[in-house]
C-alpha positions in Angstrom: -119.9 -43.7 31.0 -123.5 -42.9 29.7 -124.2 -46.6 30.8 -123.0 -45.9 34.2 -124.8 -42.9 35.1 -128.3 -44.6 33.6 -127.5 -47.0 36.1 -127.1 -45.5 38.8 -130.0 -43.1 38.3 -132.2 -46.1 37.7 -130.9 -47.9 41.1 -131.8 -44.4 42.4 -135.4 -44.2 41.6 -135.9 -47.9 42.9 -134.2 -47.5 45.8 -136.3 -43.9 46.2 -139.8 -45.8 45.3 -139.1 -48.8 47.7 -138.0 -46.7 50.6 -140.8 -44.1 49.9 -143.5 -47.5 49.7 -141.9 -48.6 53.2 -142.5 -45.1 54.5 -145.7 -44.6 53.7 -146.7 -48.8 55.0 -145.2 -47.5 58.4 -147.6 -44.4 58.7 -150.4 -46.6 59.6 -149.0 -48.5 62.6 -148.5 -47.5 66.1 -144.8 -48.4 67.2 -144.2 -50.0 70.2 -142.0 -51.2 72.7 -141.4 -54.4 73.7 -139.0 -57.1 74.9 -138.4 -60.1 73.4 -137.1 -62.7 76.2 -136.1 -66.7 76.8 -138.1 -67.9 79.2 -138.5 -71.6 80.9 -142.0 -72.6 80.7 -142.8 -74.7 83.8 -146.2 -76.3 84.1 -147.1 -77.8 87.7 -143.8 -77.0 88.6 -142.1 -79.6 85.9 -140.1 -77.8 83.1 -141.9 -78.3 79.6 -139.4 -76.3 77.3 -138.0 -72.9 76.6 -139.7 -70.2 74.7 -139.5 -66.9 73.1 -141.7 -64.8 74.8 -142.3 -61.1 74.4 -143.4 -58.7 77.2 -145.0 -55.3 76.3 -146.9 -53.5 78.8 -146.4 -55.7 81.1 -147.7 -58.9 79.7 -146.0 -61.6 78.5 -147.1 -63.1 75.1 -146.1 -67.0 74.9 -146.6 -68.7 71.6 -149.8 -70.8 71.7 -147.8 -73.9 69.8 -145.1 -73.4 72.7 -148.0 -73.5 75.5 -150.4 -76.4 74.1 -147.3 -78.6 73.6 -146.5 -78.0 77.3 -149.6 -78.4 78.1 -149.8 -82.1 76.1 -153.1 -80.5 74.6 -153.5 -79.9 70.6 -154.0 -77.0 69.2 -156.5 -76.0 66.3 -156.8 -72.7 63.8 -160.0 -73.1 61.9 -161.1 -70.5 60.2 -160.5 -66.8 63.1 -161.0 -69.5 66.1 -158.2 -71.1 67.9 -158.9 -73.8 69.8 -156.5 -75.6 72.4 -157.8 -79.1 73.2 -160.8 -80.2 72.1 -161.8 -79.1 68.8 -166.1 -78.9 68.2 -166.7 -81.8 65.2 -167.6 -80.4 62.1 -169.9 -82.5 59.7 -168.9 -81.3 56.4 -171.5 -82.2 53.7 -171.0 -83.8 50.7 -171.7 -80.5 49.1 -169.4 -78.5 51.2 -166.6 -81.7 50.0 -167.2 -80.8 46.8 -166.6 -76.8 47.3 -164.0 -77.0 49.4 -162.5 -79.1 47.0 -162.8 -76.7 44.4 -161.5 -73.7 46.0 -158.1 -75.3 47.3 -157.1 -76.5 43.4 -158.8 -73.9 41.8 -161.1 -76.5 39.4 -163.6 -73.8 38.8 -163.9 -75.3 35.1 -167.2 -75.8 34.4 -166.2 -78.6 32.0 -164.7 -80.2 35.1 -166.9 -83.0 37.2 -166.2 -82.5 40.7 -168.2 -85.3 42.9 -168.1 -87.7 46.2 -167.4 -91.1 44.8 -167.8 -93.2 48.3 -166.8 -92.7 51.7 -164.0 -94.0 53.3 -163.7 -94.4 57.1 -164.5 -90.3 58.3 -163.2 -89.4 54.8 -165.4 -88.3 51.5 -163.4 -89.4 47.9 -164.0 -86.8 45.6 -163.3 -87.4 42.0 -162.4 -84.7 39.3 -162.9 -85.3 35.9 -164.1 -84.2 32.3 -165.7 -86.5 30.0 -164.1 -86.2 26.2 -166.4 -87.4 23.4 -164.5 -89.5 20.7 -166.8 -90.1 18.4 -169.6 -87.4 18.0 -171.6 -89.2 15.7 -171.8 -92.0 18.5 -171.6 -90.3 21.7 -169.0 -92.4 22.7 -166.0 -91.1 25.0 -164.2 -91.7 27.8 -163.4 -90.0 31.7 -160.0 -88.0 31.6 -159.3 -87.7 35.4 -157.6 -84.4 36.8 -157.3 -85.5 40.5 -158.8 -87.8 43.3 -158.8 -86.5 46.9 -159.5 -87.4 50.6 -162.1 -85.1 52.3 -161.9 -85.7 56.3 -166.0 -85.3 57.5 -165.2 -83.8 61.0 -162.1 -80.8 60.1 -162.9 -80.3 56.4 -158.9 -81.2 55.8 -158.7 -81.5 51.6 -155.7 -84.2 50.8 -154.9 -85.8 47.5 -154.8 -89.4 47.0 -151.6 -89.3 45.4 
């Protein structure tokens, strides 16, 4: 019975701290109200597709995916710009290769090599790797590869190579 009661005085207090956490989240916001809606998105007069739109305040929000597919134009988030259509060319640097390489897998290591190999097509290889001594007397060792990935020069898109 003990057993019971703990429980349900535990499930209490969690349910109390989660709804209290919730509260407190929803202090900050402004409610509003709007209408979510189907709409068919016609472009030129030509149906494209249907949609989820919203309305509030008399404005209908369409998804930007929905509209640049309808449109037949891509559609770009780089960085807080959105860009539908053409997207400006980036030259990423060997250097910036390297770092962005670094922050998306975290090899931060600074017994890590991280370094452009070649360049292939409008890509930069970068290799990571530590090199292990095997005999300290000789200096001899060998590379122990973590990772080899494809760097694309114009969006900065970080890929591995396998």
């Amino acid at each position: 019975m003990k057993d019971k009661l703990k429980g349900l005085v535990i499930g209490i207090l969690i349910g109390s701290t989660i709804t209290g956490a919730t509260a407190f989240a929803a202090t900050n916001s402004t409610p509003i109200k709007a209408a979510i809606q189907k709409l068919n998105l016609y472009v030129d007069g030509t149906k494209k597709s249907n949609v989820n739109a919203i309305t509030y305040n008399n404005t209908t929000y369409v998804p930007v995916r929905s509209m640049s597919t309808a449109l037949g134009k891509n559609v770009t988030l780089r960085e807080d710009n959105l860009y539908i259509g053409k997207t400006p060319k980036l030259n990423i640097t060997e250097k910036e290769a390297v770092k962005l390489v670094k922050n998306k897998y975290g090899y931060n290591n600074s017994k890590l090599i991280v370094e452009v190999d070649n360049e292939v097509d409008n890509q930069y290889v970068v290799h990571v790797y530590e090199i292990v001594i095997d005999d300290e007397k000789t200096g001899e060792g060998h590379t122990a590869t973590y990772g080899w990935y494809y760097v694309d020069k114009t969006s900065g898109k970080v890929s591995s190579m396998i």
